[in-house]
C-alpha positions as CSV (number, residue, x, y, z in Angstrom):
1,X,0.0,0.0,0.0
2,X,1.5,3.5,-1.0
3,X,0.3,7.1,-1.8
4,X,0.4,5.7,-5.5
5,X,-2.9,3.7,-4.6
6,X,-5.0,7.4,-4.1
7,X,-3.9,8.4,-7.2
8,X,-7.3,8.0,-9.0
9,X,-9.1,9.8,-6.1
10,X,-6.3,12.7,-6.5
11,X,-7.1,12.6,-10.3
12,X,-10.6,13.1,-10.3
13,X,-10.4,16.4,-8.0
14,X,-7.9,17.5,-10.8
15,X,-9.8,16.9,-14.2
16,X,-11.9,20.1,-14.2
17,X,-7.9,22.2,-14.1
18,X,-6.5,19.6,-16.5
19,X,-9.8,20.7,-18.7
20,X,-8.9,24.2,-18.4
21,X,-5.1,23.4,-19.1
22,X,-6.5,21.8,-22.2
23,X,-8.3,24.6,-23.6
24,X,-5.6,27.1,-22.7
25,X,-3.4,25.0,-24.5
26,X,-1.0,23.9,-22.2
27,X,0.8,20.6,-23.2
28,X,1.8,17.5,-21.1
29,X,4.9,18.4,-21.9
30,X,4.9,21.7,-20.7
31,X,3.7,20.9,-17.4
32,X,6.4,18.1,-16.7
33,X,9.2,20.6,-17.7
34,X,8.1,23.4,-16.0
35,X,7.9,21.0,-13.0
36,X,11.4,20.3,-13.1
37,X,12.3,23.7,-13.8
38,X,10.5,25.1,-10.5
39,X,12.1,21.8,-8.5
40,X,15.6,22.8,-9.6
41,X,15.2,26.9,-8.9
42,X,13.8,25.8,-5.1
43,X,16.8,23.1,-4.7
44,X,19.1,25.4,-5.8
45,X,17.4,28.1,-3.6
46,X,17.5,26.1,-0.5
47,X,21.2,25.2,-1.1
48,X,22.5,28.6,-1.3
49,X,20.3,29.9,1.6
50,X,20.2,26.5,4.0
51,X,18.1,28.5,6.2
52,X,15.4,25.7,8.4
53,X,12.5,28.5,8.1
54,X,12.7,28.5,4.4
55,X,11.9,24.4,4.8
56,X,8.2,25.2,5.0
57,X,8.2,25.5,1.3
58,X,8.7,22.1,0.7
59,X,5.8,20.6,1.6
60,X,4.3,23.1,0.0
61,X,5.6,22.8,-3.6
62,X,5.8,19.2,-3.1
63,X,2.2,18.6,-3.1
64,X,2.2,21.3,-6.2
65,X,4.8,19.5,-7.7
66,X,2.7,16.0,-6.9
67,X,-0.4,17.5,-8.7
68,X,1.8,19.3,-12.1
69,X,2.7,15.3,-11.8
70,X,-0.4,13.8,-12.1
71,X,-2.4,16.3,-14.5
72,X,0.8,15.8,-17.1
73,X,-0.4,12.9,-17.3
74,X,-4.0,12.9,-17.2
75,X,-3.2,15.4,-20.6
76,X,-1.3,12.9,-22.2
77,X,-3.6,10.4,-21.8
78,X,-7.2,11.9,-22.2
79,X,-6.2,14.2,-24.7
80,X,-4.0,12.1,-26.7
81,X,-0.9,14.1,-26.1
82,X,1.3,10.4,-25.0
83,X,4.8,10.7,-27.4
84,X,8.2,8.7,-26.8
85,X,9.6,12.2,-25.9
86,X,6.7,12.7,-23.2
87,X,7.5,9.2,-21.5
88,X,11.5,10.5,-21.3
89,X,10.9,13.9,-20.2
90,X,8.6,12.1,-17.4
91,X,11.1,9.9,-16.4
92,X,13.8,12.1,-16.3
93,X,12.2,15.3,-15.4
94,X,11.4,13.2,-11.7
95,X,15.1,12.2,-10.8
96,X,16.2,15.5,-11.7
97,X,13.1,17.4,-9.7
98,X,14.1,14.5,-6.5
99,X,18.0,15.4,-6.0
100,X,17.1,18.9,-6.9
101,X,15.1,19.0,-3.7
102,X,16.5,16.4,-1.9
103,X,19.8,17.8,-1.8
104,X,18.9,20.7,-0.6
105,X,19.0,18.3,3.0
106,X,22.8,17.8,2.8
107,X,23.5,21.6,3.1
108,X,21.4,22.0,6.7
109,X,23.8,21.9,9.7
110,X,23.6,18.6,11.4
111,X,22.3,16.2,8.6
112,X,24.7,13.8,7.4
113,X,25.3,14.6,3.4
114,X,26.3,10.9,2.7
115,X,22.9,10.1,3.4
116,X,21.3,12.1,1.8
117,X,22.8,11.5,-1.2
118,X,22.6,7.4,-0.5
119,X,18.4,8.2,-0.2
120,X,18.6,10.3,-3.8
121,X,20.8,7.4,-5.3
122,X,18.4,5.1,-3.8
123,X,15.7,7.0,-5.2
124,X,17.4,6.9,-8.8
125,X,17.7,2.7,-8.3
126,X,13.7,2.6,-7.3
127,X,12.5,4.7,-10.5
128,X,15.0,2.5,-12.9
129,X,13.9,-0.5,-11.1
130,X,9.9,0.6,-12.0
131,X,11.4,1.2,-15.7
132,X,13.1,-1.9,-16.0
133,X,9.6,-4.1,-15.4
134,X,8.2,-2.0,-18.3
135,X,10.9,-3.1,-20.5
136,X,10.2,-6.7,-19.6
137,X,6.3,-6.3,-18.7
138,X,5.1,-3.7,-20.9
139,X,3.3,-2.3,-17.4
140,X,5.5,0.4,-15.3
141,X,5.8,-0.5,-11.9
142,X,4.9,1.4,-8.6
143,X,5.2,-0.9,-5.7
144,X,6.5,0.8,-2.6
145,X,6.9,1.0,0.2
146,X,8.8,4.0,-0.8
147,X,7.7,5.2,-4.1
148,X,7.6,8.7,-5.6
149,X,4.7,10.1,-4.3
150,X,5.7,8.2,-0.5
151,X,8.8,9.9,-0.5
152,X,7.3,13.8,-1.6
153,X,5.1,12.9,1.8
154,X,8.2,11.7,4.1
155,X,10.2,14.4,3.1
156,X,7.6,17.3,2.7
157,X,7.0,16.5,6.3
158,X,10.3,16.4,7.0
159,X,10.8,19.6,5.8
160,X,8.0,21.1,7.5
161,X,9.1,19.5,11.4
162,X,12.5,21.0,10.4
163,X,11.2,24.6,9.5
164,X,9.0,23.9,12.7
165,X,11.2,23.0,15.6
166,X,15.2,23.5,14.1
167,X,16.6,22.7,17.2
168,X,15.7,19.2,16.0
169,X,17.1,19.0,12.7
170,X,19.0,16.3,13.4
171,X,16.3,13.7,13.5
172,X,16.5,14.2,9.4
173,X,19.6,11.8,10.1
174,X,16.6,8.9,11.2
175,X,14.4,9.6,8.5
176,X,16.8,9.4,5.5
177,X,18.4,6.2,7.4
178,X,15.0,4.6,7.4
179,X,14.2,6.3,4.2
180,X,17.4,4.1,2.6
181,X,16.1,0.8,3.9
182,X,12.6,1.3,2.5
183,X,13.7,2.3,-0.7
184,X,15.9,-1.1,-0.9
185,X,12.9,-2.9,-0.3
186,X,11.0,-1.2,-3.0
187,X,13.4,-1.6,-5.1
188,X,13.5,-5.4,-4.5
189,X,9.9,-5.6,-4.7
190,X,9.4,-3.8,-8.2
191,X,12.2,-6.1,-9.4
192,X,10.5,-9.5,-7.7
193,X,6.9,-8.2,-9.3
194,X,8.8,-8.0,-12.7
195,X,10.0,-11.5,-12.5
196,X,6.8,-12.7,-11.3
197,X,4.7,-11.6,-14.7
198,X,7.7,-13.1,-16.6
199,X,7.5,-16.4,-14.7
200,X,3.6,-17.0,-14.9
């Protein structure tokens, strides 16, 4: 069970924007880059100015950033807007919007850089693991219990206790830790599921 299973629910609350994206013109494309863009100008942001307070704005943008994910694709696939260069820009567009953000962790006083650059790798591992069952199963794979949309949760609330109550920061320390192991499993799991439809 993961965030990924409420998607649907999350969708239909967006359709009526997606309809308005539609008529404006606004592509699938265009929303997945602009959603890296904005990740990369708030990483880069937080980098240069690791201030805790300015923390609160992740959990902010994540969920924006979670909702510009799924109405990119609700274009591409109810307004027959799905390309070869769509599916890449998706792909990549999400690893690059994740250490972009992510990152931004190392540069706080008191958590440990190494892991939060194990936890982005990690990340990287989880999403090539979900790509690798499409190759073999024509179906990409989302099985947590730390996928995307788990992780914009985790960390968004991260982000928020941190702008909250900095005197703590260092619990980030726990969270990527335990972040690291769940992603491992999930990146076991997506590979097992893959194996599975091959083997029946």
């Amino acid at each position: 069970m993961t965030l990924y299973d409420i998607k649907p629910k999350f969708q239909d609350l967006l359709r009526p924007l997606v309809r308005v994206f539609f008529i404006r013109g606004v592509t699938a494309n265009q929303v997945t880059v602009s959603a890296a863009i904005f990740s990369v100008i708030l990483g880069a942001g937080m980098m240069l100015f690791p201030d805790p307070r300015l923390y609160i704005l992740l959990p902010i943008f994540l969920f924006i950033r979670m909702a510009l994910n799924a109405i990119d694709g609700m274009l591409a696939r109810e307004f027959n807007q799905k390309s070869q260069l769509g599916a890449i820009l998706n792909e990549v567009g999400d690893i690059i919007a994740d250490a972009a953000l992510y990152l931004a962790f190392a540069f706080l006083t008191g958590v440990s850089p190494w892991l939060v650059v194990l936890v982005v790798l990690l990340s990287w591992l989880a999403e090539f693991c979900g790509v690798i069952a499409q190759t073999l199963t024509g179906i990409r794979n989302y099985r947590g219990p730390m996928g995307k949309s788990d992780r914009a949760f985790v960390l968004g609330a991260l982000g928020l206790f941190i702008a909250l109550w900095p005197q703590y920061t260092g619990v980030a320390n726990i969270v990527f830790g335990v972040s690291a192991l769940l992603l491992v499993w999930t990146s076991i799991n997506r590979f097992r599921s893959a194996l599975e439809v091959e083997n029946a």
